[in-house]
gemmi code that builds the backbone of each chain (N, CA, C; Angstrom):
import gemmi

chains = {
    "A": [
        ("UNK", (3.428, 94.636, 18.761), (2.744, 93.500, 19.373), (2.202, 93.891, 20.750)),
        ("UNK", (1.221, 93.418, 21.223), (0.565, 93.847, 22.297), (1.360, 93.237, 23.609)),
        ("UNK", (1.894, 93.068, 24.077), (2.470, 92.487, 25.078), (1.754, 92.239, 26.587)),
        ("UNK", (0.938, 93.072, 26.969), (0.448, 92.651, 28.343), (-1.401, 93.389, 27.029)),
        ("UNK", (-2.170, 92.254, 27.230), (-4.050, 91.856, 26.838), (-4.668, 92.682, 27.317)),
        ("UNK", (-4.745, 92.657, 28.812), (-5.556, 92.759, 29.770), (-5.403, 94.303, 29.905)),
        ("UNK", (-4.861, 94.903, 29.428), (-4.094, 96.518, 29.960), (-3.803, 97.053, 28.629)),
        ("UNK", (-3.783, 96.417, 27.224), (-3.189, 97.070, 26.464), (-2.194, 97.476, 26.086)),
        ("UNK", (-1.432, 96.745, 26.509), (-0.145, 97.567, 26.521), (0.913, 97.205, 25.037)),
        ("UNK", (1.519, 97.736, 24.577), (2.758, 96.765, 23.426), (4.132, 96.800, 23.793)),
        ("UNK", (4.733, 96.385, 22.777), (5.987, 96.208, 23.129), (6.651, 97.712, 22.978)),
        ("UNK", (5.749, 98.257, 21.996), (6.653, 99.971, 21.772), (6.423, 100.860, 22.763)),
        ("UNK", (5.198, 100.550, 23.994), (4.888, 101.005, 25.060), (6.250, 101.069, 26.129)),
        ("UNK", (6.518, 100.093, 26.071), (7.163, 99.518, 27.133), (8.775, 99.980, 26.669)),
        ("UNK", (9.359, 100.191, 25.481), (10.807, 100.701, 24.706), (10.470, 102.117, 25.189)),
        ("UNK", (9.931, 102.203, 25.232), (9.671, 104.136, 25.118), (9.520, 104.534, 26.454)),
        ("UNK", (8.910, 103.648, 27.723), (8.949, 103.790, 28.723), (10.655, 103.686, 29.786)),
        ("UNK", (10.866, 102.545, 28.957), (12.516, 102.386, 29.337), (13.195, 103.738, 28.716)),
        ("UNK", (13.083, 103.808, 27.598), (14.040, 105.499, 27.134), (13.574, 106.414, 28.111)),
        ("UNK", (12.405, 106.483, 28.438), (11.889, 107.474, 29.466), (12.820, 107.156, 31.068)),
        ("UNK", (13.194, 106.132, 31.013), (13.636, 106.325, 32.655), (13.248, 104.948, 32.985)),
        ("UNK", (12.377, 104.192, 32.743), (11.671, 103.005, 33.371), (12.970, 101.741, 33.491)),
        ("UNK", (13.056, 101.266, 34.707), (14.077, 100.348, 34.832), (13.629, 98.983, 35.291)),
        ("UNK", (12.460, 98.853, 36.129), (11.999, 97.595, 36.544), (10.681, 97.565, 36.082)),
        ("UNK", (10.834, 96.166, 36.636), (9.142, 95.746, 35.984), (8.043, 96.273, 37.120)),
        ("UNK", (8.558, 96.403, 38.527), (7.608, 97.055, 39.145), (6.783, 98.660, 38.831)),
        ("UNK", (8.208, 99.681, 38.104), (7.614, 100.818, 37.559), (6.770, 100.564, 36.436)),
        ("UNK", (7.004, 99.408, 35.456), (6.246, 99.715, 34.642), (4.532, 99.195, 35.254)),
        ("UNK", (4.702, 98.240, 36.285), (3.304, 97.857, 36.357), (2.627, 99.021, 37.278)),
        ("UNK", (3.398, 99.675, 38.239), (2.658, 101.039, 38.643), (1.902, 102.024, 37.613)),
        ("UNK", (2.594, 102.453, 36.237), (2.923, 102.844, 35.173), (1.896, 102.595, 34.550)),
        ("UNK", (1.443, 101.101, 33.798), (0.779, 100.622, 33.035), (-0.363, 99.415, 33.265)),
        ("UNK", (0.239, 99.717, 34.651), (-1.054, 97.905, 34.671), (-0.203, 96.814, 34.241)),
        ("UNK", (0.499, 96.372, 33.652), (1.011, 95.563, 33.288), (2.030, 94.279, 34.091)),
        ("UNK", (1.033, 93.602, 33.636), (0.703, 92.062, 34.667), (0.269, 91.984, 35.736)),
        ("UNK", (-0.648, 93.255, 36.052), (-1.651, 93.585, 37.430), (-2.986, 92.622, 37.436)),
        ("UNK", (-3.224, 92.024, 36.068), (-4.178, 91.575, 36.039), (-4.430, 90.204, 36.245)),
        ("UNK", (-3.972, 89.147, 34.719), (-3.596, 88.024, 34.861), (-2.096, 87.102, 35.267)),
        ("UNK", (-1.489, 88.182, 35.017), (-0.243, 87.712, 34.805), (0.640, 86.637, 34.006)),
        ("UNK", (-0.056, 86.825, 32.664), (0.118, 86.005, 31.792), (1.854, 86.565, 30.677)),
        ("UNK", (1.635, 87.924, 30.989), (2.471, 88.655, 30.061), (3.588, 88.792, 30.953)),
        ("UNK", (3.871, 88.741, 31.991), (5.147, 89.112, 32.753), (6.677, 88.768, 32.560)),
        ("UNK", (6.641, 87.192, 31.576), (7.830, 87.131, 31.675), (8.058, 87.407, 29.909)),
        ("UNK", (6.979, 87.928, 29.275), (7.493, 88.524, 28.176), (8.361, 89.911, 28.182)),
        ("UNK", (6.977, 90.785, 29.231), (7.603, 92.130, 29.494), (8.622, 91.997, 30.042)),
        ("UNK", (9.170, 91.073, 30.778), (10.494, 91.501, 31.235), (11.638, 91.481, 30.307)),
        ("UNK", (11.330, 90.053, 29.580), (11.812, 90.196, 28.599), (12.268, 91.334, 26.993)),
        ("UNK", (11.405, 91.625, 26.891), (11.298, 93.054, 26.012), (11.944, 94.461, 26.821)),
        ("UNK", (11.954, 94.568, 28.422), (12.548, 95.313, 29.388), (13.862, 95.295, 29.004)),
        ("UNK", (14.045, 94.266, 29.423), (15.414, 93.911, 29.930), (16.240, 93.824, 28.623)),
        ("UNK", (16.062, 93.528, 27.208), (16.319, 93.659, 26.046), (17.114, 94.860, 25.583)),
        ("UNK", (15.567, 95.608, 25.859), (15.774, 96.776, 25.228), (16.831, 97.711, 25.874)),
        ("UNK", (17.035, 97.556, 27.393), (17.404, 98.104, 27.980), (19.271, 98.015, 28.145)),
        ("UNK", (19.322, 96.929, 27.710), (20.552, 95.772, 27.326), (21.306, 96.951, 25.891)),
        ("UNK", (20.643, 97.130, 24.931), (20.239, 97.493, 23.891), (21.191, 98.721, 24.276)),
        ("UNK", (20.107, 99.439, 25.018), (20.586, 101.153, 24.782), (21.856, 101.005, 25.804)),
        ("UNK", (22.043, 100.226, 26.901), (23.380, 100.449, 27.778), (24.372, 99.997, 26.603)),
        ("UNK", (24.083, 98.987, 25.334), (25.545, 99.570, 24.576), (25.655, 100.002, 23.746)),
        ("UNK", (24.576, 101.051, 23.872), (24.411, 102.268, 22.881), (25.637, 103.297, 23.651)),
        ("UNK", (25.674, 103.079, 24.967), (25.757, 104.655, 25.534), (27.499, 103.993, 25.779)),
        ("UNK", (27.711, 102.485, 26.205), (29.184, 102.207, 26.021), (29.848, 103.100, 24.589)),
        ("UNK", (29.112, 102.810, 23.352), (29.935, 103.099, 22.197), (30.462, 103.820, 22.350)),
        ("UNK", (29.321, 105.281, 23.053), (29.758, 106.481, 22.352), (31.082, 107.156, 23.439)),
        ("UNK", (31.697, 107.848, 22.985), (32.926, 108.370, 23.199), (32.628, 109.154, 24.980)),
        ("UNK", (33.500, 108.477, 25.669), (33.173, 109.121, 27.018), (33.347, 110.760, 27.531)),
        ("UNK", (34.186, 111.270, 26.227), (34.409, 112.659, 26.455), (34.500, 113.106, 24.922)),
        ("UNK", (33.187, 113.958, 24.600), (32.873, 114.067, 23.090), (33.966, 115.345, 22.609)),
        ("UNK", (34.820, 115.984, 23.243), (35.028, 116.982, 23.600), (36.589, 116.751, 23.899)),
        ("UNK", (37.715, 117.222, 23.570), (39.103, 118.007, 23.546), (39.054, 118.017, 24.887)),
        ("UNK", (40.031, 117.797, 26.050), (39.654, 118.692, 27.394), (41.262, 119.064, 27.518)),
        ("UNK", (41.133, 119.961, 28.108), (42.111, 120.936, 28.489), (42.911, 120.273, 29.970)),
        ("UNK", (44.297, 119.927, 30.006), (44.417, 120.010, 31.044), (45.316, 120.699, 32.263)),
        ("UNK", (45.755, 121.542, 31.290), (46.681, 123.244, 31.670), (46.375, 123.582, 32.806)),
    ],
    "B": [
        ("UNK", (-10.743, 45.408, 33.132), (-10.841, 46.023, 31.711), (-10.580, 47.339, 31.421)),
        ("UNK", (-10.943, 48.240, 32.872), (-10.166, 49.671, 32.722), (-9.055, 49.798, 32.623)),
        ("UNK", (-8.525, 48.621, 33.196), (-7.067, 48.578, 33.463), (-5.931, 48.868, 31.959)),
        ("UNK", (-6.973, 48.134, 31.321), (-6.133, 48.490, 29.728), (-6.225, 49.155, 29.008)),
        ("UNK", (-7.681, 49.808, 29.432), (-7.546, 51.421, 28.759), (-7.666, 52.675, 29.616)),
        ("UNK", (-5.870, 52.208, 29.951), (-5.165, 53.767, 30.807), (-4.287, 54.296, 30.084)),
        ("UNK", (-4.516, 55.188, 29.751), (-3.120, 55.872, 28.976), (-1.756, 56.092, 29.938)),
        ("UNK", (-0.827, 56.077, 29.337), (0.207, 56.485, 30.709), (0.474, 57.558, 30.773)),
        ("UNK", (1.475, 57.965, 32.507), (1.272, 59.109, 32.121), (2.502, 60.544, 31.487)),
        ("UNK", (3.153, 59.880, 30.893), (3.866, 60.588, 30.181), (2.827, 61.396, 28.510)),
        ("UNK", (2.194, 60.134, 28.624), (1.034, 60.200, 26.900), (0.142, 61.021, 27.442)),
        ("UNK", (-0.276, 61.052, 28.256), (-1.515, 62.229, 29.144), (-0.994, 63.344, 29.229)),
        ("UNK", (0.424, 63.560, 29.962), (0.990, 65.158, 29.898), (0.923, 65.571, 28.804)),
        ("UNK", (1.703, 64.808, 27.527), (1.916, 65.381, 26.246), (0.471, 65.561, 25.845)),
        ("UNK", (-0.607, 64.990, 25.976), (-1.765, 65.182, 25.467), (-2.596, 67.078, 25.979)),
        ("UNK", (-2.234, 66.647, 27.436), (-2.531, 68.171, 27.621), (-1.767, 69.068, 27.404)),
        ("UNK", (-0.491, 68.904, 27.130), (0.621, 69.599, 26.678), (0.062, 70.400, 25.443)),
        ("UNK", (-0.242, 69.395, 24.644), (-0.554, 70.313, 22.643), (-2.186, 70.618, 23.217)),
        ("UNK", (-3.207, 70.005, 24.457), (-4.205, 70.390, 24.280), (-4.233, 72.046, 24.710)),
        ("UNK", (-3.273, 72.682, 25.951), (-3.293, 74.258, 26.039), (-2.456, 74.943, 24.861)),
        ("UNK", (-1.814, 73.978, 24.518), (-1.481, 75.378, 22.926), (-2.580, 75.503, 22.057)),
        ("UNK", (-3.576, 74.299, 21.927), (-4.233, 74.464, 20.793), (-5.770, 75.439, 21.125)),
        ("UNK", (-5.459, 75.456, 23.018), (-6.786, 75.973, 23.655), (-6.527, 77.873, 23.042)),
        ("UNK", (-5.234, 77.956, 23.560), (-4.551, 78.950, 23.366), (-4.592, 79.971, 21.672)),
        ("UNK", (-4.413, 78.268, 20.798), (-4.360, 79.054, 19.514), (-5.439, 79.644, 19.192)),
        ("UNK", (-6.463, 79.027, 19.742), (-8.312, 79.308, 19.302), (-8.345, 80.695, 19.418)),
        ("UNK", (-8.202, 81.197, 20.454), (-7.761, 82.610, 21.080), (-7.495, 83.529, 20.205)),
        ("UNK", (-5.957, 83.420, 19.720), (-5.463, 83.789, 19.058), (-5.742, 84.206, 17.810)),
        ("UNK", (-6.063, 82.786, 17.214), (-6.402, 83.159, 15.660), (-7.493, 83.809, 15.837)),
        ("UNK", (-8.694, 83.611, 16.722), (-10.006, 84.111, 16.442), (-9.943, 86.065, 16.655)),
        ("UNK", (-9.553, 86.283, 17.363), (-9.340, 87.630, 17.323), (-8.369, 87.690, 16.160)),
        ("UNK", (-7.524, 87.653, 15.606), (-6.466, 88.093, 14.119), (-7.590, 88.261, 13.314)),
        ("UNK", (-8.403, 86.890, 13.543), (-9.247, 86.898, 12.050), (-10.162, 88.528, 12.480)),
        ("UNK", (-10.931, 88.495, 13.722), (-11.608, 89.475, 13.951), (-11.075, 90.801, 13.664)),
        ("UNK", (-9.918, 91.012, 13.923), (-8.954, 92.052, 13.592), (-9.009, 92.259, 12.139)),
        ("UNK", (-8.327, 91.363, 11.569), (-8.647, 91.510, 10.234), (-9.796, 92.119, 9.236)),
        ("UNK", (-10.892, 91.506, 9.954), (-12.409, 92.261, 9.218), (-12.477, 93.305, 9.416)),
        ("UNK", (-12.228, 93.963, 10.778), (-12.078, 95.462, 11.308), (-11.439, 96.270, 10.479)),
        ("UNK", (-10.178, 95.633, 10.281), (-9.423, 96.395, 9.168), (-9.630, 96.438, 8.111)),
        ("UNK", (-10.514, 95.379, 7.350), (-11.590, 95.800, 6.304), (-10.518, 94.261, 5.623)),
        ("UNK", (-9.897, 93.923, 5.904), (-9.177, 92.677, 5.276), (-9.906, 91.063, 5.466)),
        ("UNK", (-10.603, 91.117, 4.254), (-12.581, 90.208, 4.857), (-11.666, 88.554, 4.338)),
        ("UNK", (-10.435, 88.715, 3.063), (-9.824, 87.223, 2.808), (-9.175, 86.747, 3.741)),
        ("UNK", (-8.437, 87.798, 4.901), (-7.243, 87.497, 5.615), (-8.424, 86.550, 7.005)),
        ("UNK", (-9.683, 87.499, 7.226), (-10.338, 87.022, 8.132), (-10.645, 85.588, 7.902)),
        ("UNK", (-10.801, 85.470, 6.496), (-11.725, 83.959, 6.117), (-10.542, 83.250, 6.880)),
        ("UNK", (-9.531, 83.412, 6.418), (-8.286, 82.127, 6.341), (-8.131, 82.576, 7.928)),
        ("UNK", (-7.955, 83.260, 9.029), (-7.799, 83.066, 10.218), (-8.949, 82.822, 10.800)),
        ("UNK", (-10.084, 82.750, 10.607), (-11.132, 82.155, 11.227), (-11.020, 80.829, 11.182)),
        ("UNK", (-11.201, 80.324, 9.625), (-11.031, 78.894, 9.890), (-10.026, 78.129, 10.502)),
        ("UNK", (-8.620, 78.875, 10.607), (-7.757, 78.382, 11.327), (-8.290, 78.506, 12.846)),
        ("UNK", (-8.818, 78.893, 13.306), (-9.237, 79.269, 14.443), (-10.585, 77.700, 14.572)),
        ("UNK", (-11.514, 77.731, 14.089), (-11.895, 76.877, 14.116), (-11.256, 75.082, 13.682)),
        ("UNK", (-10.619, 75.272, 13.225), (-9.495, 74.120, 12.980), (-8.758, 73.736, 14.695)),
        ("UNK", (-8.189, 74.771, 15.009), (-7.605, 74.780, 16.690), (-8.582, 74.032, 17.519)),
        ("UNK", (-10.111, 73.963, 17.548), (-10.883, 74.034, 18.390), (-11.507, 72.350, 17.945)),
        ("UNK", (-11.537, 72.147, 16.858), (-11.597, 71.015, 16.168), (-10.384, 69.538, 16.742)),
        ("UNK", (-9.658, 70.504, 16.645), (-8.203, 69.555, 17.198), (-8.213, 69.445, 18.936)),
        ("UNK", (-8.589, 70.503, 19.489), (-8.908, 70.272, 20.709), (-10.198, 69.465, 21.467)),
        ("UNK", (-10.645, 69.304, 20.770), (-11.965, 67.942, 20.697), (-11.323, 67.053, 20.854)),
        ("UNK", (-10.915, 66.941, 19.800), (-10.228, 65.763, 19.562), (-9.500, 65.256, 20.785)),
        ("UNK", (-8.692, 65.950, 21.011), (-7.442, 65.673, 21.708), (-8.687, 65.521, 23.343)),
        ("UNK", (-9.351, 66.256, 23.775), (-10.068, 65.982, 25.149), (-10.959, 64.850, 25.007)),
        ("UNK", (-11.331, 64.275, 24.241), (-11.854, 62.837, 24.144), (-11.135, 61.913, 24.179)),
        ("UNK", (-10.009, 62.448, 23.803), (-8.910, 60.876, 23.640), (-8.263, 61.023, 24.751)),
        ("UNK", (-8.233, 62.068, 25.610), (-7.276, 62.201, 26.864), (-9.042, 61.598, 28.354)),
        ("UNK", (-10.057, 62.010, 27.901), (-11.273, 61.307, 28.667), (-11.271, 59.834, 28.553)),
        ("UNK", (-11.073, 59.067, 27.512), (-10.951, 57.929, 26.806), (-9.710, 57.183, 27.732)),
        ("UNK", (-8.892, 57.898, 27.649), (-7.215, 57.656, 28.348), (-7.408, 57.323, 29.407)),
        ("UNK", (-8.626, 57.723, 30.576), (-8.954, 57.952, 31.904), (-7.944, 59.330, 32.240)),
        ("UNK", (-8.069, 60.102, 31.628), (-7.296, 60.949, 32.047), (-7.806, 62.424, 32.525)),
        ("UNK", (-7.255, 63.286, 32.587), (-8.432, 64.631, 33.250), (-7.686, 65.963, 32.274)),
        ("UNK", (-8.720, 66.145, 31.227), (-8.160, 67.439, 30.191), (-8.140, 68.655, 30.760)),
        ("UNK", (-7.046, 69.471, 30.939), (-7.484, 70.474, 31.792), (-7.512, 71.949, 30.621)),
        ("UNK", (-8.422, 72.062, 31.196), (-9.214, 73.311, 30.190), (-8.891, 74.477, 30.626)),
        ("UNK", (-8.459, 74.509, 31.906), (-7.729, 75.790, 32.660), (-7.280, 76.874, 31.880)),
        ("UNK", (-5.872, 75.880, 32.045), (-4.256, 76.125, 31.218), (-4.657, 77.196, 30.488)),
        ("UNK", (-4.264, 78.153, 29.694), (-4.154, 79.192, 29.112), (-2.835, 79.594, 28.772)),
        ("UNK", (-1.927, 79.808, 27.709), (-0.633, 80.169, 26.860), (-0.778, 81.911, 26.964)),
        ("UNK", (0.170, 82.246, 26.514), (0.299, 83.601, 26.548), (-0.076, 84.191, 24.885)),
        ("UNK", (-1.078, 84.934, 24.855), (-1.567, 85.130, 23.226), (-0.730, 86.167, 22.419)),
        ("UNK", (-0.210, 85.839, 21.374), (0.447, 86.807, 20.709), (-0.271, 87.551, 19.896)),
        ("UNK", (-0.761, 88.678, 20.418), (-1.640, 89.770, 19.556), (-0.741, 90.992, 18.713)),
        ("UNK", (-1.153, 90.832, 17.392), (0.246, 91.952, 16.829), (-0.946, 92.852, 16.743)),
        ("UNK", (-0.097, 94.137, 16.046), (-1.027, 95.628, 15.878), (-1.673, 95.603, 14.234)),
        ("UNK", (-0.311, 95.110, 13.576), (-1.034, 95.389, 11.917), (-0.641, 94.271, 11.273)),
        ("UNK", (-1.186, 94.066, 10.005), (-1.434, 92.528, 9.556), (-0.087, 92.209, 8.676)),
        ("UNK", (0.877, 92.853, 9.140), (2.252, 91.868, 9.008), (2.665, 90.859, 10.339)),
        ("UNK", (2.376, 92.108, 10.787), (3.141, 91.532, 12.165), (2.105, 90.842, 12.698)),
        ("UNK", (1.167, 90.621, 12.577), (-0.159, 89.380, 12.921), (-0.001, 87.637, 12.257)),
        ("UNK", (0.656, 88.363, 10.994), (1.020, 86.988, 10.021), (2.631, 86.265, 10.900)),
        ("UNK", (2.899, 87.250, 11.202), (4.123, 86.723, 11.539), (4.037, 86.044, 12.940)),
        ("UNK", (3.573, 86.777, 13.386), (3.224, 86.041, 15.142), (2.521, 84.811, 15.291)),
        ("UNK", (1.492, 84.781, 14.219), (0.493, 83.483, 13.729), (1.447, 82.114, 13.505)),
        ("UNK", (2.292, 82.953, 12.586), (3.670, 81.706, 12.043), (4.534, 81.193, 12.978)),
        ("UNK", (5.048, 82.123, 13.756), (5.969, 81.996, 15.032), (4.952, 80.997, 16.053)),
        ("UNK", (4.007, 81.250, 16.161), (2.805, 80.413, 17.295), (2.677, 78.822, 16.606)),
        ("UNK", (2.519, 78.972, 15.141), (2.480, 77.897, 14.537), (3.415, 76.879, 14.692)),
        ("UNK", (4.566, 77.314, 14.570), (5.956, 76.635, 14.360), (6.214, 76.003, 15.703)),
        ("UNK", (5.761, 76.932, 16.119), (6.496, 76.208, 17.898), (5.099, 75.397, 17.973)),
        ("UNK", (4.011, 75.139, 17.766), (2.845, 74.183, 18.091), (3.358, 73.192, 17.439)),
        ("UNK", (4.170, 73.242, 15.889), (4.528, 71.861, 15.598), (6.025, 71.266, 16.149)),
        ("UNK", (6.682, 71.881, 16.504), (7.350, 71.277, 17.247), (7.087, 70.698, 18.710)),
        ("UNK", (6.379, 71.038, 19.158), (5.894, 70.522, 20.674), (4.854, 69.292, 20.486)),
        ("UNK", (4.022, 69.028, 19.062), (3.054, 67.696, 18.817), (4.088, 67.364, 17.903)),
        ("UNK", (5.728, 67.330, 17.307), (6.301, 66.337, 16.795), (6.770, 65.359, 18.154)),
        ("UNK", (7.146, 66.120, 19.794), (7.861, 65.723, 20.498), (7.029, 64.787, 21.099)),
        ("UNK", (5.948, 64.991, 20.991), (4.323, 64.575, 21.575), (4.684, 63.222, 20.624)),
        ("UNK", (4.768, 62.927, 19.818), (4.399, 62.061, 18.757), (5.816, 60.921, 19.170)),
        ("UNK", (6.876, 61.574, 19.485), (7.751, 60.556, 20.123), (7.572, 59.929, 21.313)),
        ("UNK", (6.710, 60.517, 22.001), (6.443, 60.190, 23.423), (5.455, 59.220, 23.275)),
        ("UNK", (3.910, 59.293, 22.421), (3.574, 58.301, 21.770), (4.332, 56.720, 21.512)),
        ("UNK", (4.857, 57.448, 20.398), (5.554, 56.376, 19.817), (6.201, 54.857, 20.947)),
        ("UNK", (6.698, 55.943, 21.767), (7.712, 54.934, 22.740), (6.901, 54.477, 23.522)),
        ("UNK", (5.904, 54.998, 24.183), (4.577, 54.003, 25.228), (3.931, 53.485, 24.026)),
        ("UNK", (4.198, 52.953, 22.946), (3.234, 52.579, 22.084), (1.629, 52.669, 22.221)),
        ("UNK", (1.543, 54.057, 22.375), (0.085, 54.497, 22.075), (-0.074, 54.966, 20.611)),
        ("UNK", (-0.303, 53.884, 19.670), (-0.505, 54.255, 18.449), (-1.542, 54.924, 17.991)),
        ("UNK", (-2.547, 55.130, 18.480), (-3.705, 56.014, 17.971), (-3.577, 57.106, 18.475)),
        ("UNK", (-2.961, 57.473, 20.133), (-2.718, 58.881, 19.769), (-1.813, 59.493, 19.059)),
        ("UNK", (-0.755, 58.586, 19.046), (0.543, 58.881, 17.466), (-0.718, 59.314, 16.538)),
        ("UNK", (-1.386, 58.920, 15.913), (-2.188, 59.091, 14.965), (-2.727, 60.150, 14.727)),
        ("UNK", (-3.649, 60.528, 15.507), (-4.653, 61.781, 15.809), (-3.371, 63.017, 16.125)),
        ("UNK", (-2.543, 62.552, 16.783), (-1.271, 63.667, 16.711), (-1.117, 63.752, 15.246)),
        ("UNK", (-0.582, 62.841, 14.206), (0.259, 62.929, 13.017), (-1.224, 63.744, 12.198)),
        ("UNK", (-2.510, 63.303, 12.325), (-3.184, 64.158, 12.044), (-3.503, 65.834, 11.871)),
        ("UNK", (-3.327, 66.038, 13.314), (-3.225, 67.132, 13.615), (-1.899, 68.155, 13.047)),
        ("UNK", (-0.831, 67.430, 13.130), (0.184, 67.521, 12.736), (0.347, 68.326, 10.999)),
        ("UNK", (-0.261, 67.551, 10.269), (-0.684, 67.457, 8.794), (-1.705, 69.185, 8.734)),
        ("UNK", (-2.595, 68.936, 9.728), (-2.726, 70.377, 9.222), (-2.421, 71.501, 9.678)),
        ("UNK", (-2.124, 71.445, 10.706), (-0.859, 72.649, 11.276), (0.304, 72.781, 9.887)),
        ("UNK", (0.605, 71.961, 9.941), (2.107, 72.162, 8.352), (0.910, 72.683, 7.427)),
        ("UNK", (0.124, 72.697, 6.927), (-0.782, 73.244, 5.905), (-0.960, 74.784, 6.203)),
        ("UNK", (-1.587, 74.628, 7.386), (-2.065, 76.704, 7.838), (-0.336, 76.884, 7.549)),
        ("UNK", (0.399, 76.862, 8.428), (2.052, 77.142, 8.280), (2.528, 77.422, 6.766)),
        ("UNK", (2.105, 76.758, 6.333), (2.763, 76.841, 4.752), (1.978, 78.391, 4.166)),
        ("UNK", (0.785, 78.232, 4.639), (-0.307, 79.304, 3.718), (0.383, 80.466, 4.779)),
        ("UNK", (1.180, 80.451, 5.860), (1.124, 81.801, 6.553), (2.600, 81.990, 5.747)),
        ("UNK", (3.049, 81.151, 5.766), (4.562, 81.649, 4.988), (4.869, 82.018, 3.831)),
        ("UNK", (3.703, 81.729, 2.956), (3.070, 82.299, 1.911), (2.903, 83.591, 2.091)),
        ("UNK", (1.936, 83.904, 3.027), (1.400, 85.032, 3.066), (2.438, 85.958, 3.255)),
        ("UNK", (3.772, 85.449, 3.990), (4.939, 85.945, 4.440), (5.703, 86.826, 3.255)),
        ("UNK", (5.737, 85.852, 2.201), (6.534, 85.662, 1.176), (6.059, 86.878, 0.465)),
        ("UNK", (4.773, 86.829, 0.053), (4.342, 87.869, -1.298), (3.860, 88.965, -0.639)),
        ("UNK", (4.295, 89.292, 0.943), (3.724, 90.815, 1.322), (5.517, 91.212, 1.213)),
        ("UNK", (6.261, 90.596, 1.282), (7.645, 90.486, 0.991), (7.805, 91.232, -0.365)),
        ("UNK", (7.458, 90.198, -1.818), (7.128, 90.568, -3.241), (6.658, 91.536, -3.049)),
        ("UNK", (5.577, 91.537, -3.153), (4.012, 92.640, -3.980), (4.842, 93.952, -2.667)),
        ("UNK", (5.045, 94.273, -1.497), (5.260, 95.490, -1.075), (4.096, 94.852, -0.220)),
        ("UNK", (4.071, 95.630, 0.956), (2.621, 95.525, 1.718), (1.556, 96.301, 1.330)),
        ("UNK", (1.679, 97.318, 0.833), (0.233, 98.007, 0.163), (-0.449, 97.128, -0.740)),
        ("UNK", (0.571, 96.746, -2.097), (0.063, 95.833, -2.795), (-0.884, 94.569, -2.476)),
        ("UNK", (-0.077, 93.660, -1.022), (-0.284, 93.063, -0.822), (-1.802, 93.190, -0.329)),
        ("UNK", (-1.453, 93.977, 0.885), (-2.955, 94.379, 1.154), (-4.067, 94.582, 0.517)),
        ("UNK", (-3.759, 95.289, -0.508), (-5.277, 95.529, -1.348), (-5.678, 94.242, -2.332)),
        ("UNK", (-5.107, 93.162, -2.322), (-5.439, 92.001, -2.920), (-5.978, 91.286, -1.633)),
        ("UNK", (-5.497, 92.166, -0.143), (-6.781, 91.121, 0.484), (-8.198, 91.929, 1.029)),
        ("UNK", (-8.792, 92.805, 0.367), (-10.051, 93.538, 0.684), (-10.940, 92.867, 0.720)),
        ("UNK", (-10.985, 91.943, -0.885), (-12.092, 91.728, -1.288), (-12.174, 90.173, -0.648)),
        ("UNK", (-13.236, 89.134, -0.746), (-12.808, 87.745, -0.240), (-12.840, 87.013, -1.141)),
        ("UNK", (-11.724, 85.889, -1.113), (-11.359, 85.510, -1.989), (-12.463, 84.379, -3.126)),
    ],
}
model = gemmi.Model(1)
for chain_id, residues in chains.items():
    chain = gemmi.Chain(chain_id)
    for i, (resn, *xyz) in enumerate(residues, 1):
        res = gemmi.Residue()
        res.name, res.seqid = resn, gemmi.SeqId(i, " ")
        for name, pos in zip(("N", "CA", "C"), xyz):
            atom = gemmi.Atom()
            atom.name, atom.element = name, gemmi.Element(name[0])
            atom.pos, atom.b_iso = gemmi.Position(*pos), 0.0
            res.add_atom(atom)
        chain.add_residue(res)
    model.add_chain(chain)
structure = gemmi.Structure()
structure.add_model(model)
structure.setup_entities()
């Protein structure tokens, strides 16, 4: 889905930008334009941000904090 | 004599209330449908064009009866457009836009009701009637790209119907 009109942008823009590193909505509008224009899309993108981002932090809770045996001899 | 034909103003908000969704839907559908032809899908265009012109039809409507009201239609307003990429996810966003337009002119229609403005109850329950119609045909459309697979589906909409 296109999420910010005016700039082009979608929602898979914006997931892929967060996996990349992207944490606020200010990087992504440096980034993409997005809601530089009308500002019609802003509280979607944040929404889809903040989601996704929700998303992968309990991706990274699941996984095992030490994948690995450790030694403590 | 003006005095009695003022709408109040709870019936005026709700009036401009469904009038920026429906300014909004025009938008919407009219590019899907445009989208659609692009993509060479000329049945999917028919049926979102006319929905598109249906939106714009209803918004007449609704700015005469809110002028009528003594009231001031504001044409401004603008909704946020849900543009998908490919013609599932276009049907689906169409439906999602739909659904929430009829819930916001059922709430409209209570607000009516209780200032006893019966004719815009009316022209609402109107409007109403064919919003549930496009809705039904998008959930349709929902249904048998569901069945048929989406390839299938798709190539039954090339040609126009």
């Amino acid at each position: 889905m296109y999420v910010c009109l005016c700039k082009g942008v979608t929602d898979k823009t914006i997931r892929q930008a967060a996996d990349d590193g992207v944490t606020s909505m200010r990087e992504l509008r440096a980034l993409y334009g997005v809601g530089s224009q009308c500002g019609s899309c802003t509280s979607c993108a944040r929404e889809v941000l903040s989601e996704h981002l929700a998303t992968r932090q309990q991706k990274f809770q699941q996984l095992p904090t030490l994948p690995i045996a450790v030694c403590y001899a | 004599m003006s005095a009695l034909l003022t709408g109040s103003a709870p019936v005026l908000a709700e009036l401009n209330r469904v009038l920026t969704r429906k300014l909004t839907a025009i938008n919407q559908y009219f590019l899907h449908a445009r989208m659609y032809r692009n993509f060479g899908f000329e049945a999917l265009n028919k049926h979102a064009y006319k929905a598109s012109i249906y939106e714009m039809k209803h918004a007449d409507a609704l700015i005469e009866r809110i002028l009528l009201l003594k009231g001031l239609p504001n044409l401004q307003e603008l909704g946020k457009l849900f543009i998908g990429e490919e013609p599932e996810e276009m049907l689906q966003l169409d439906a999602k836009v739909q659904l929430a337009d009829i819930q916001v002119i059922r709430s409209a229609i209570g607000v009516c009701e209780q200032a006893q403005d019966y004719v815009s109850r009316e022209l609402l329950s109107e409007i109403l009637e064919q919003q549930e119609d496009y809705l039904d045909w998008l959930q349709t459309q929902l249904d048998l790209l569901k069945q048929l697979g989406q390839s299938n589906y798709l190539q039954s909409k090339i040609h126009q119907e």
